[in-house]
C-alpha positions in Angstrom: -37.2 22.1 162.1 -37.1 20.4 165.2 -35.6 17.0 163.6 -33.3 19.6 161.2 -31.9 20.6 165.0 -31.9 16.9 166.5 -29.4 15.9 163.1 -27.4 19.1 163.2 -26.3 18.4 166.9 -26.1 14.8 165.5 -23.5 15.5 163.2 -21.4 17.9 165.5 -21.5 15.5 168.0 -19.7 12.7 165.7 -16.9 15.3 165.0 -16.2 15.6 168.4 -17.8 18.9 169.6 -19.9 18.8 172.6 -22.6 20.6 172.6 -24.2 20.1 176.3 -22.8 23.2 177.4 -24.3 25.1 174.3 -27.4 27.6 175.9 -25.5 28.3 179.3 -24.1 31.3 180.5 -22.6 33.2 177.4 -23.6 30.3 175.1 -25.5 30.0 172.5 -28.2 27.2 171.7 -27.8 24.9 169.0 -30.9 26.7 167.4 -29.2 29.5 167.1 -26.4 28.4 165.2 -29.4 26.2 162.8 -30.8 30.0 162.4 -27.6 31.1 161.3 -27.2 28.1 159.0 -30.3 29.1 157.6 -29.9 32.7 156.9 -26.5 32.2 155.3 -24.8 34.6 158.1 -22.6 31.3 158.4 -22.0 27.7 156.6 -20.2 24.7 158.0 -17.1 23.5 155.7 -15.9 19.6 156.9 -12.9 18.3 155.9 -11.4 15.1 156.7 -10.0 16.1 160.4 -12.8 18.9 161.6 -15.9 20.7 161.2 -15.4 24.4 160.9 -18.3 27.1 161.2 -17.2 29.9 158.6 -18.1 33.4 159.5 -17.8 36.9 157.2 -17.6 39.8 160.5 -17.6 43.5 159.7 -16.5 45.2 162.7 -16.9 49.1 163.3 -14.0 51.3 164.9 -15.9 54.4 165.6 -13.6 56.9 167.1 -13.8 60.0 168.8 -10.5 62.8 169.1 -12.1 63.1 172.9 -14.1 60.4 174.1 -12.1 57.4 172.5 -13.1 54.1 170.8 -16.5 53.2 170.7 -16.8 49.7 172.8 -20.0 47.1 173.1 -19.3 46.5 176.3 -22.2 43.5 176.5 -25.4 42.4 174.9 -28.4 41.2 176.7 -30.3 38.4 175.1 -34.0 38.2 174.6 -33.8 35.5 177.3 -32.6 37.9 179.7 -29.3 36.3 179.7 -25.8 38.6 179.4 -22.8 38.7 177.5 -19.9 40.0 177.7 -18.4 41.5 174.7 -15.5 44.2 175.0 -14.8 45.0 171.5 -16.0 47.2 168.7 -19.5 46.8 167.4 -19.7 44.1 164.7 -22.0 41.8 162.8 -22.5 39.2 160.4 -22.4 39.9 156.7 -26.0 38.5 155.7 -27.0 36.8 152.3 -27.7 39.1 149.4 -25.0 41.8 151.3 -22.9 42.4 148.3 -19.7 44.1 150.2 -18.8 44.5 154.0 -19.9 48.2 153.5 -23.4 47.5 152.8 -23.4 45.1 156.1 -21.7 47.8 157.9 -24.4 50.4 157.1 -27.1 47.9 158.4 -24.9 47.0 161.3 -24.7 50.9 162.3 -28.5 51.3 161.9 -29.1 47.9 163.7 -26.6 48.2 166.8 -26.1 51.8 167.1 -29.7 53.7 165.6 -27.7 55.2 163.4 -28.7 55.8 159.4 -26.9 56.6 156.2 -25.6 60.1 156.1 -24.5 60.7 159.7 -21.3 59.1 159.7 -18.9 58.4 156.9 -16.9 55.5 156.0 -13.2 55.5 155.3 -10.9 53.0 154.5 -10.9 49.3 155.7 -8.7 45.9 156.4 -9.3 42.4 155.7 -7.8 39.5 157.5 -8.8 35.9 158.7 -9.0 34.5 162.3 -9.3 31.0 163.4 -10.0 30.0 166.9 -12.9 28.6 168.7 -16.1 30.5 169.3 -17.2 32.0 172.5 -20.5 31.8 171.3 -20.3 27.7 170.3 -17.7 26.1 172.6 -16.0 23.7 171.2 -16.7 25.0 167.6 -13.7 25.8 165.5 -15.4 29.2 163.3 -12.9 31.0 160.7 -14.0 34.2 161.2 -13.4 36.6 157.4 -13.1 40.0 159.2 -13.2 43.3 157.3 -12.9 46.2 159.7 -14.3 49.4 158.6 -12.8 52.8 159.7 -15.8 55.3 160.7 -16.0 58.6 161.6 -19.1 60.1 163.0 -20.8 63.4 161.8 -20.5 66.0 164.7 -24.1 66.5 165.1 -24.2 62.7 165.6 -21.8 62.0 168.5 -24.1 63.3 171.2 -26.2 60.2 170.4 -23.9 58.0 171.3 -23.1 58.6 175.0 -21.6 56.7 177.5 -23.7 54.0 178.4 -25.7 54.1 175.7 -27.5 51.2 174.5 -30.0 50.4 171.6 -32.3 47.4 171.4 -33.1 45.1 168.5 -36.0 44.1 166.7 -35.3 40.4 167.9 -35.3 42.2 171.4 -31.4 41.5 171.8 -29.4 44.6 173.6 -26.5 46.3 172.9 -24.7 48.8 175.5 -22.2 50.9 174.3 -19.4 52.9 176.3 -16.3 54.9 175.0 -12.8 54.0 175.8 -9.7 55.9 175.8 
């Protein structure tokens, strides 16, 4: 794997991204992005000009009539470092996800705790972004966004206090705070 790294970093550093600063601060490493690579949450397409990371995102807006939109307001790597966030909960769709909805509904157990049956789903919106990640500077990524609409059971909303924050299997953390 370690040689699969060495050419990856190879290869984006003859298209002209450099990756030194890649790790640092809100960074990622380049082994994250070969994990990605890996588990199909992302693919590199190269044309004759650029390299460009393409990425499907579902993002979340959980509202509440009184306490707002529902922000990540940072994450907190396994490493210990932070990062600043600011916008609704989202995720990668993963291989094998057939729609945005079933990535959604693992994103909303993942992030937030929360299962199947305590929040519905309503409509949704697709659109494209290109820009340069945050989390690979340098890095062109077409992000494929589909934004789901979600509403939250009643019984379920007094899980999700302000502050609140769920943890990962990977060990990553996620705090959450509502925003008028």
């Amino acid at each position: 794997m370690d040689s699969l790294i060495a050419n990856l970093e190879a290869i984006l550093n003859l298209c002209g991204i450099d990756t030194s600063s890649w790790g640092i601060g809100q960074a990622k490493t380049i082994s994250n992005l070969m994990a990605e690579l890996y588990t199909k949450e992302c693919y590199l397409r190269i044309n004759s000009r650029a390299i460009i990371r393409v990425v499907e995102v579902v993002r979340m807006k959980i509202r509440d009539p009184e306490l707002g939109l529902l922000i990540e307001e940072s994450q907190i790597l396994p490493d210990g470092r932070a990062r600043k966030r600011g916008g609704v909960p989202a995720g990668k769709v993963r291989a094998g996800e057939e729609t945005a909805h079933a990535a959604g509904c693992r994103e909303m157990e993942e992030e937030l705790g929360l299962k199947q049956g305590t929040y519905t789903c309503g409509r949704w919106q697709n659109n494209v972004e290109v820009r340069e990640s945050s989390s690979y500077p340098g890095l062109q990524t077409e992000y494929r966004l589909t934004t789901l609409y979600i509403t939250l059971n009643p019984d379920t909303l007094g899980l999700l206090k302000p502050g609140a924050h769920t943890v990962e299997d990977d060990g990553t953390q996620h705090v959450f705070v509502w925003k008028k």
